[in-house]
C-alpha positions as CSV (number, residue, x, y, z in Angstrom):
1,X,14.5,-19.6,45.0
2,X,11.0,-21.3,46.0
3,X,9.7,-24.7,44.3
4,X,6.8,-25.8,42.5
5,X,5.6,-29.0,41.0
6,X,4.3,-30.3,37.6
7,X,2.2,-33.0,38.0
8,X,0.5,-34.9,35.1
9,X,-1.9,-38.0,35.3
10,X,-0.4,-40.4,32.7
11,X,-1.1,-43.7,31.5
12,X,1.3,-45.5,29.4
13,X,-0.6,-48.9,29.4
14,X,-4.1,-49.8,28.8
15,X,-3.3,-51.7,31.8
16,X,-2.8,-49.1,34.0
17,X,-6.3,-48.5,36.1
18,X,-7.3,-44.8,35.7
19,X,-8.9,-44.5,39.3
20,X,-5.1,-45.6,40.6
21,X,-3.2,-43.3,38.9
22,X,-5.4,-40.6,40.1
23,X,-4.9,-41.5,43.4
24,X,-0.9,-41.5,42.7
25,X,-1.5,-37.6,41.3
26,X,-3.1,-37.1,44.8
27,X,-0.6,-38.9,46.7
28,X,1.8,-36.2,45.3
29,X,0.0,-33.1,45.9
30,X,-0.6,-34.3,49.0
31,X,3.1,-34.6,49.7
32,X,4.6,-31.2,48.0
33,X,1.9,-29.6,50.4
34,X,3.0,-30.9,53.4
35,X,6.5,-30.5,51.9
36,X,6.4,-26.8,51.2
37,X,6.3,-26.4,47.4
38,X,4.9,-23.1,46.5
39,X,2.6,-24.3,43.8
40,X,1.5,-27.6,41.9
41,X,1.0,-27.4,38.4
42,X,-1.9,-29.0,36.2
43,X,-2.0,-28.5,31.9
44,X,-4.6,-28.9,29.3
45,X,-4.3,-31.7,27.3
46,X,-6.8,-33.7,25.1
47,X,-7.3,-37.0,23.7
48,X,-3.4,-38.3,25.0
49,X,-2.9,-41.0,27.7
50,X,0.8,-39.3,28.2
51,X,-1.2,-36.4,29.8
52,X,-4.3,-36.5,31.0
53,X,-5.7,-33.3,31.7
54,X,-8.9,-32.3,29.5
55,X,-9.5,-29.3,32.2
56,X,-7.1,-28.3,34.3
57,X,-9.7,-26.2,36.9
58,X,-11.4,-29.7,37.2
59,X,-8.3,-31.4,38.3
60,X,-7.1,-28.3,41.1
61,X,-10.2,-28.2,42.3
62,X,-9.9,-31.2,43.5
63,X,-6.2,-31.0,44.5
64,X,-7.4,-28.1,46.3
65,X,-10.5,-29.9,48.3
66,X,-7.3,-32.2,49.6
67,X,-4.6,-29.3,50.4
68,X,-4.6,-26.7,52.4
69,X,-1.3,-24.2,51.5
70,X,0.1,-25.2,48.2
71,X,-1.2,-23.0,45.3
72,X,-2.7,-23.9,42.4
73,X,-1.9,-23.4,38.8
74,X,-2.7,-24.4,34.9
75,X,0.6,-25.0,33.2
76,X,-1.1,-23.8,31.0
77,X,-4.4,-23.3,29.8
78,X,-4.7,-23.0,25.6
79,X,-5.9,-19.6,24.4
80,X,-7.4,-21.0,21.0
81,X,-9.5,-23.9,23.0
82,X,-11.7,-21.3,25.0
83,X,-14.1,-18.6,25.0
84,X,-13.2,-15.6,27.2
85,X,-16.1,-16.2,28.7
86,X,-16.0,-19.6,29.9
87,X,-12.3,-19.3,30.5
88,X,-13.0,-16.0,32.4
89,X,-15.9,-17.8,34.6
90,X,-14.3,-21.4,35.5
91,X,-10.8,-19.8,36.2
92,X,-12.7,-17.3,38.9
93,X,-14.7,-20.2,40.5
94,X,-11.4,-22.5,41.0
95,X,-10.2,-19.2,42.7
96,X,-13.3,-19.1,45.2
97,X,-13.1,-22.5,46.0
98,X,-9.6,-22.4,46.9
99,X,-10.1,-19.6,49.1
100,X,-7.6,-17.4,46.4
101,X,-4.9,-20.1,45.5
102,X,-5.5,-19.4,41.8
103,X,-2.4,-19.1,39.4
104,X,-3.8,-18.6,35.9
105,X,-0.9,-19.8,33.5
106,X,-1.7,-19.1,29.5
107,X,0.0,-20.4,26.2
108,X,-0.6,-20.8,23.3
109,X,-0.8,-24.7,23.1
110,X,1.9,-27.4,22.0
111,X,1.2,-30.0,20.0
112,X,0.0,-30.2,16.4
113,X,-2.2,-33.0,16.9
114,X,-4.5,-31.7,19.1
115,X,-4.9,-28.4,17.3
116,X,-6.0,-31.1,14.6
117,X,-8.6,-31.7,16.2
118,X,-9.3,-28.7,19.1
119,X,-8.9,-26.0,16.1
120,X,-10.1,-27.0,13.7
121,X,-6.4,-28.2,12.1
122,X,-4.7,-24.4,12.3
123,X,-1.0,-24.5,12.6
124,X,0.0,-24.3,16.6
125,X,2.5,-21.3,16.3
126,X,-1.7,-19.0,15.6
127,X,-2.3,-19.7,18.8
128,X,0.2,-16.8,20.2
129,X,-2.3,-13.9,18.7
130,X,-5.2,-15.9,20.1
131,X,-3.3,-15.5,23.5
132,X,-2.7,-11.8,23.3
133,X,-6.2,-11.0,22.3
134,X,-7.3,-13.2,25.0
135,X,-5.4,-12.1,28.1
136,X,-6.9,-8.3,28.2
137,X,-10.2,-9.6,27.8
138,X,-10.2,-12.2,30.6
139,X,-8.6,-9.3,33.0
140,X,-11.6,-7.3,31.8
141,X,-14.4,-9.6,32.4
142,X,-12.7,-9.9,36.0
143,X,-13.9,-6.5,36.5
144,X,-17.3,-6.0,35.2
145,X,-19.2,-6.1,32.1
146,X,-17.3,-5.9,29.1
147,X,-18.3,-6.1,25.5
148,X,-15.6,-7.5,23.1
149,X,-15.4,-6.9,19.2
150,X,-11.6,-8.9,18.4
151,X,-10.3,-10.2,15.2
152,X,-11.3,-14.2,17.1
153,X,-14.0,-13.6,19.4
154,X,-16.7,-11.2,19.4
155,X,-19.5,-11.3,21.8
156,X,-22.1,-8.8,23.6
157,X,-21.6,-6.6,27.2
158,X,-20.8,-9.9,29.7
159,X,-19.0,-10.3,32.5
160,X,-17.5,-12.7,34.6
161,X,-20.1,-14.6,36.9
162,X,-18.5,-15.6,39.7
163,X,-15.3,-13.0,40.0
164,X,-11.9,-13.8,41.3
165,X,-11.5,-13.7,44.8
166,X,-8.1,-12.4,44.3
167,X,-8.3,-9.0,43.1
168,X,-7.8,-7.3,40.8
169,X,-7.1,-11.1,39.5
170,X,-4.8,-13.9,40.3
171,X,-1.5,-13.6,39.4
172,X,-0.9,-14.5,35.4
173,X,2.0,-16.4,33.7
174,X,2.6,-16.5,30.2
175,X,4.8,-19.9,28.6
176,X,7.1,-18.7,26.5
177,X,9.5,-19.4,24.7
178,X,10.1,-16.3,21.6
179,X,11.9,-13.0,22.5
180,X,8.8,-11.6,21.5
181,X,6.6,-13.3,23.5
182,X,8.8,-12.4,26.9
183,X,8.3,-8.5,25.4
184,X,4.6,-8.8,25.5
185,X,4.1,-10.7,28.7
186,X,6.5,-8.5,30.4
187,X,4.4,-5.6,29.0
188,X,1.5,-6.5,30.3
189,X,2.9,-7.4,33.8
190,X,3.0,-11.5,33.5
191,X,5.1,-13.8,34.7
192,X,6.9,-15.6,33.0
193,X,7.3,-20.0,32.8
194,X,10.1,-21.4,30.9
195,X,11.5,-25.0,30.1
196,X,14.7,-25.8,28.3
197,X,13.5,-29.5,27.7
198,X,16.7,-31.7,28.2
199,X,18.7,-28.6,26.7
200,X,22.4,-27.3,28.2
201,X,22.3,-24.9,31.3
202,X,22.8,-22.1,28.8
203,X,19.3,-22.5,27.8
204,X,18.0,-21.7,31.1
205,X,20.7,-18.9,30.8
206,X,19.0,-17.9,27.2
207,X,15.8,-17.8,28.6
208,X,16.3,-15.3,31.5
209,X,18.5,-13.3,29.8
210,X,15.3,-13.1,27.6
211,X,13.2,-12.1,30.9
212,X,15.7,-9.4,32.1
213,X,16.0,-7.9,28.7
214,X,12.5,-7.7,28.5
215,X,11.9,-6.0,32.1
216,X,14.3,-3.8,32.1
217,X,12.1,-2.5,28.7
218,X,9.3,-2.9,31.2
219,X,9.8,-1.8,34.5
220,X,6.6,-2.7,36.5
221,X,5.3,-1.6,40.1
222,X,5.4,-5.6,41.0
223,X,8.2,-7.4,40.0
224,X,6.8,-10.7,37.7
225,X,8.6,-13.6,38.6
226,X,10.8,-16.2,36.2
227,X,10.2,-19.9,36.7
228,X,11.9,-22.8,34.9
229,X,11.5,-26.6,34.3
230,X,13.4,-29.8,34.2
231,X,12.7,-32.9,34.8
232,X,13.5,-34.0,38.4
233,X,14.9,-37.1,40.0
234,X,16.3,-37.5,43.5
235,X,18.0,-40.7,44.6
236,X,20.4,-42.3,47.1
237,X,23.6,-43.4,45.4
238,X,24.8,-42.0,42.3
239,X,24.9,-45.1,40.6
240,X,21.0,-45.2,40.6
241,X,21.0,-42.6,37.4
242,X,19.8,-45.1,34.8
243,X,16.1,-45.6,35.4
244,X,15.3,-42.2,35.4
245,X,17.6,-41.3,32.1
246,X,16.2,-44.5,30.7
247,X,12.2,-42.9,31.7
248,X,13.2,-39.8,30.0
249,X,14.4,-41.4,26.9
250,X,11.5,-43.5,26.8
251,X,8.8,-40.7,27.4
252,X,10.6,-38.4,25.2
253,X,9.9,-40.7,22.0
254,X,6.0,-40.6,22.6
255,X,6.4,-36.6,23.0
256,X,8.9,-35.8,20.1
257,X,5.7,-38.1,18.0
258,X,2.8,-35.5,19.4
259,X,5.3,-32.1,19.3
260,X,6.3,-32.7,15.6
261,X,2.9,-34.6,14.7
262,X,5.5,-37.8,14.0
263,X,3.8,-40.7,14.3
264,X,0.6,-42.5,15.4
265,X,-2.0,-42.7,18.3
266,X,-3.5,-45.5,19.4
267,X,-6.9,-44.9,21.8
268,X,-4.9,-42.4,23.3
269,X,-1.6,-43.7,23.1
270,X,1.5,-42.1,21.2
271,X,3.8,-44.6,19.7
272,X,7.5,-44.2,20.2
273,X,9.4,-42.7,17.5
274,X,12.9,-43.2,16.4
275,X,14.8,-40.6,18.5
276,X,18.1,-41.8,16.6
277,X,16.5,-40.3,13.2
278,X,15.3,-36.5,14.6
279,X,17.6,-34.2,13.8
280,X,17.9,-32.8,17.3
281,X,18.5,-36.4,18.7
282,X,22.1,-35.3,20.2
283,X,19.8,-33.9,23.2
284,X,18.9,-37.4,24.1
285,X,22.5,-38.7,24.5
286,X,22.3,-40.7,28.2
287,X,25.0,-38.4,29.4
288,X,23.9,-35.4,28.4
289,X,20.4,-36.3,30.2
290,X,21.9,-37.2,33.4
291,X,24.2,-33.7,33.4
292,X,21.2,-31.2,31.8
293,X,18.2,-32.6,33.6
294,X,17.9,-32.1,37.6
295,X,19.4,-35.8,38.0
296,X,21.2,-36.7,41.2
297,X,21.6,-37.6,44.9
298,X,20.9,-34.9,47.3
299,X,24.2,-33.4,47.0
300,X,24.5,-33.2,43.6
301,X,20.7,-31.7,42.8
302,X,22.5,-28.9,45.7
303,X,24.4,-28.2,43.5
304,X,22.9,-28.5,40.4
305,X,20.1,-26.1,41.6
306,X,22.7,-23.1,43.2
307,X,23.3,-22.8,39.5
308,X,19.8,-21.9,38.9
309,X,19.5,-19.5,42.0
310,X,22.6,-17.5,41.2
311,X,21.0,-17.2,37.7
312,X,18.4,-15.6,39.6
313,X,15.7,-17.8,38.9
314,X,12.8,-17.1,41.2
315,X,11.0,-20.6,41.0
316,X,12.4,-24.1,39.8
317,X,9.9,-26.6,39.0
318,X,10.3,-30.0,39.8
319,X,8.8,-31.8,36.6
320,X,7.8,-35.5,38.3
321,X,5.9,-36.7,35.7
322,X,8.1,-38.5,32.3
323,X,7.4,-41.7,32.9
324,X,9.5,-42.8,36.3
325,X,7.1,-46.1,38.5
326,X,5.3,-44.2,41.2
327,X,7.4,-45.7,43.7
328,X,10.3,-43.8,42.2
329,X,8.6,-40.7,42.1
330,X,8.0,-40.9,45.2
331,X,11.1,-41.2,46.9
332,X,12.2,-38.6,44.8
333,X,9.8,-36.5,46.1
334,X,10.6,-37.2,49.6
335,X,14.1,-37.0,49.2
336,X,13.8,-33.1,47.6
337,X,11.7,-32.6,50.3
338,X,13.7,-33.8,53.7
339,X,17.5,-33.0,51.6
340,X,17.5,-30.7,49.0
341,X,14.6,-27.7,49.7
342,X,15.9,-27.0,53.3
343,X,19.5,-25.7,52.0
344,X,17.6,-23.0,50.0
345,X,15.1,-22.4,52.8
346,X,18.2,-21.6,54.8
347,X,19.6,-19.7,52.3
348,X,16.5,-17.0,52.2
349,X,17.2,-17.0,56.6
350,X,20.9,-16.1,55.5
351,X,19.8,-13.6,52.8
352,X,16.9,-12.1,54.8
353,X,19.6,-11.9,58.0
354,X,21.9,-9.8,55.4
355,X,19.5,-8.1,54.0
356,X,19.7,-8.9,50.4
357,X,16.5,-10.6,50.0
């Protein structure tokens, strides 16, 4: 099992200086690349303090001019916010830039809010047909000139100007979360990214029982690969387990507002909402956080995580970013990094030695 990182620039505060909390982003790419994380994460997000992301190529390009290993990927990009064109053209010029570190992750988008205003107010759950006309045409455009005549877009012979230096294209991951959307991502050889929230294990389970129903309908040359989410906390003594559930809890009220289109924004800033009156507010129990989520010292994240790679799950991703001080996150990070990854490092050695992997 390898690791990546999601990493949002947030703001909870209009006294929080925007310059500094890039450089905290930075500080954190900078560290999972000298750490060994496979990949650092970016997503699209508009008009929200919580994330701050309103392109995603912008952002890794600039991760990228200050790494040198660590791949680099949109968690995700929204179909129904692009032209093919535009989408094909910037995500091709991140991947020349990078010198081919490029992993293209597509959705369909998440909250209601911003389709409100990106799309012109459709419902969020249109976005999935927007995603499966958009995918062949982008892996089109890659390749040369390509006229398109779709039920959303429509457009003239173009291709895309520059092309990916990874050919035939970078790798592609699909969020999902539907049976049916596994089928047609597996289909069309994608990866796939998956995130039980603060749900049981058997969510994880759920979802890549999905994934291997899926592949074994669609058996491809190259395996795709199955990556989950949780949100991640590392630290020393076990009694330290508050300030991250209490983060969660806290963060979690500003994103059950913009998932379900709750409550108000501010200039960018969700309010909280009640979680005590949503009918799914069981999940937010503190002791049910601090036994779902990937909450623990070293030895317990150990073994927290040899759940997840007996599962079979190709890549956890260490979510940093629901509202934990930087400080915090920080020696979090480091503590994954010197503790926690070098068991499962050891474990591919052992594997590798056997030859099971």
């Amino acid at each position: 099992m390898k690791f990546t990182l999601a990493l949002n620039m947030a703001r909870t505060s209009p006294d929080l200086d925007m310059s500094e909390v890039a450089r905290q982003a930075l500080e954190m790419v900078e560290m999972a690349d000298e750490g060994g994380f496979e990949i650092v994460w970016a997503a699209e997000h508009h008009a929200i303090e919580i994330t701050i992301a309103p392109n995603p190529f912008q952002l890794l390009a600039w991760w990228g001019a200050h790494t040198t290993r660590i791949r680099l990927g949109t968690a995700v990009v929204v179909a129904p916010y692009w032209h093919p064109i535009k989408l094909a053209g910037e995500a091709a010029l991140l991947d020349v830039l990078t010198n081919g570190r490029l992993e293209f992750g597509i959705g369909r988008g998440a909250y209601q809010r911003e389709f409100d205003r990106m799309a012109g107010g459709m419902q969020q759950q249109l976005g999935v047909p927007y995603m499966q006309e958009m995918l062949p045409v982008l892996k089109a455009l890659w390749q040369g000139d390509y006229e398109h005549r779709g039920t959303y877009w429509s457009f003239p012979a173009a291709t895309s100007v520059p092309k990916p230096l990874q050919r035939p294209h970078p790798r592609i991951w699909v969020a999902a979360r539907d049976p049916g959307t596994y089928d047609w991502a597996l289909a069309n050889g994608c990866s796939i990214m998956s995130w039980a929230i603060s749900r049981p294990f058997a969510e994880v389970e759920k979802y890549k029982g999905q994934f291997d129903a899926a592949l074994r309908a669609h058996p491809q040359p190259e395996r795709p690969s199955f990556l989950t989410m949780r949100h991640t906390a590392v630290y020393a003594r076990p009694d330290q387990w508050e300030g991250p559930v209490n983060a969660v809890v806290q963060q979690s009220a500003r994103f059950e507002n913009l998932f379900k289109n709750l409550g108000g924004v501010q200039d960018g800033f969700a309010e909280p909402v009640d979680l005590s009156q949503l009918g799914n507010r069981a999940e937010y129990a503190p002791g049910l956080l601090r036994e779902n989520l990937m909450f623990g010292t070293p030895e317990e994240v150990i073994g927290k995580l040899k759940r997840y790679e007996a599962l079979g799950v190709d890549y956890f991703n260490y979510s940093a970013s629901f509202g934990l001080p930087h400080a915090e996150q920080k020696k979090s990070l480091r503590l994954f990094i010197d503790e926690v990854m070098p068991v499962f490092a050891e474990d591919r050695c052992d594997r590798r030695a056997l030859g099971l992997a």
